[in-house]
Every structure is written in C-alpha cells, then in structure tokens.
Steps between C-alpha positions, in 0.01 A plus 500: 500500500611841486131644431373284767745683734362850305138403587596429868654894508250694337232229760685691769447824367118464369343202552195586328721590139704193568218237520370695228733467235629110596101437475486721199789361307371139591821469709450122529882414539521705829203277637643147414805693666275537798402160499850348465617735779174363739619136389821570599415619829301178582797304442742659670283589835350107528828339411800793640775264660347139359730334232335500145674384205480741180203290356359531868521844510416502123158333528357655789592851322299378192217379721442775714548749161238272368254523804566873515379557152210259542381704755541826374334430195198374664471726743556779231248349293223495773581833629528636168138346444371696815691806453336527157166584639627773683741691284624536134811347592799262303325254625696164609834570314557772738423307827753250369746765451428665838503101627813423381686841613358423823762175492770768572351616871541115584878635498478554847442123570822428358713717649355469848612118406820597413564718843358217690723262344766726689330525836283178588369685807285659191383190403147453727385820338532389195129388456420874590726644276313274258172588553599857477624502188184351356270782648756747349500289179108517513499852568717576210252303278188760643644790444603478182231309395342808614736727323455258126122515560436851628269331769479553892793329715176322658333410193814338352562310849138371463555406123813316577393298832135445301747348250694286706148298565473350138900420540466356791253247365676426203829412670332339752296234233825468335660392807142257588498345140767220508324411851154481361589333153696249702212409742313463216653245344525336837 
C-alpha cells in the first residue's frame, strides 16, 4: 500500500514518469487497487443510508469488483488491438493498468455520497455529480492512454470510443442469450 501511495506522489509531480514506471514495472497490484477502489465507490454511492448486512455489503463489493475487471479487460483488450496499428505501444496490459488506476478518479463519487449523506438538500444532484465523475473517469483513461501510447489525445479518444463498439455488442448478446435460448426451447 505504501508504494501505491508513492506512485500517487511522484503522479502529482510527473505524470508522464509516473504512468511510466507503474506501466513499466507491470504495476498490476495498483490497478486491481483501482478496480477495488471503483467497486467500492459503486457500493457506497447506490446503497449510502440503505441497511446491508456484511454479506450484503460483501457481495455487491465482489460483484461490482468483478464487473469492473470484466470490463476493463475487454475494453483493454480491444483498445489495445486498435492502438496496435497505430503505435509500438505495451499493448493491452497497459490499458488495463491505465483502466484500473482510472478506478481511483471514481473517488469523487464516493465522497460526494458521503457529503450528501450529511446534507440531503445535495441529494437531487447526485445524478450530476454522477455523470461527472464518469466524463472525468473517461478523460483520465484518454490521456493517459495517450501518454502509455505516445499517440494524439484525439487519436486515443477515437481508439477507445471505436472500442467501446465491439464491447458494446458483446455485453449486449450476453445480456440477449438467456432470452433467445429460452424462446427457443419454447
């Protein structure tokens, strides 16, 4: 934990060496770090102020830490399949790195959770403050994909939404499956 908080210092001073050297020493603990900290902040902004038991609270952690990951790798995987064509880059190890580091912006879901916990008059914006913090989160994920890759800001933004197509489609026939095997057998 303590070179996780090391990384996040020398990210304030130089991004650029900081990104560098997690992607460069295969830092893959600070990105399931990332993801645990962006599973964390589901829970606790969906379900601040509901009662959940410990196995409550214990299996929607694991689910959304599960979900998180799925995501990231795929969407690593197919950007890191584009991205190839354009630079010499790590390839899709990186983009899960820079994926899962990107878990820690999603911070500022949680604690706008936690002040509006405090002061319900906060509570209407919280959709806002939501959709906020994934544009930030997303514009994390382009710059330093941009940074990893030593492509355009533009070209990575293109790379990653021309990614999110082939996702898309996947999660979306995994979610159409059941229904079409079941009217099948109908």
């Amino acid at each position: 934990m303590g070179a996780l908080l090391n990384a996040y210092f020398t990210y304030a001073k130089s991004p650029a060496q900081a990104l560098g050297s997690l992607i460069h020493e295969r830092r893959f603990d600070a990105a399931l770090w990332g993801y645990v900290a962006a599973a964390l902040c589901w829970v606790v902004f969906f379900w601040t102020g509901d009662s959940l038991s410990a196995w409550g609270l214990l299996w929607r952690l694991v689910f959304f830490f599960l979900l998180e990951i799925t995501v990231g790798y795929v969407w690593a995987a197919l950007s890191g399949l584009f991205l190839n064509f354009f630079s010499n880059s790590n390839g899709s190890s990186a983009l899960f790195v820079v994926l899962g580091l990107s878990g820690f912006v999603q911070g500022l879901v949680l604690s706008f959770a936690l002040i509006a916990t405090a002061l319900p008059w906060l509570k209407p914006l919280s959709a806002l403050a939501f959709v906020i913090t994934l544009i930030l989160r997303f514009v994390f994920i382009v710059v330093n994909t941009s940074r990893v890759a030593d492509v355009k800001r533009g070209k990575a933004f293109c790379i990653l939404c021309f990614a999110m197509i082939p996702a898309s489609a996947i999660g979306l026939l995994l979610l159409l499956a059941p229904i079409l095997l079941l009217s099948l057998l109908v």
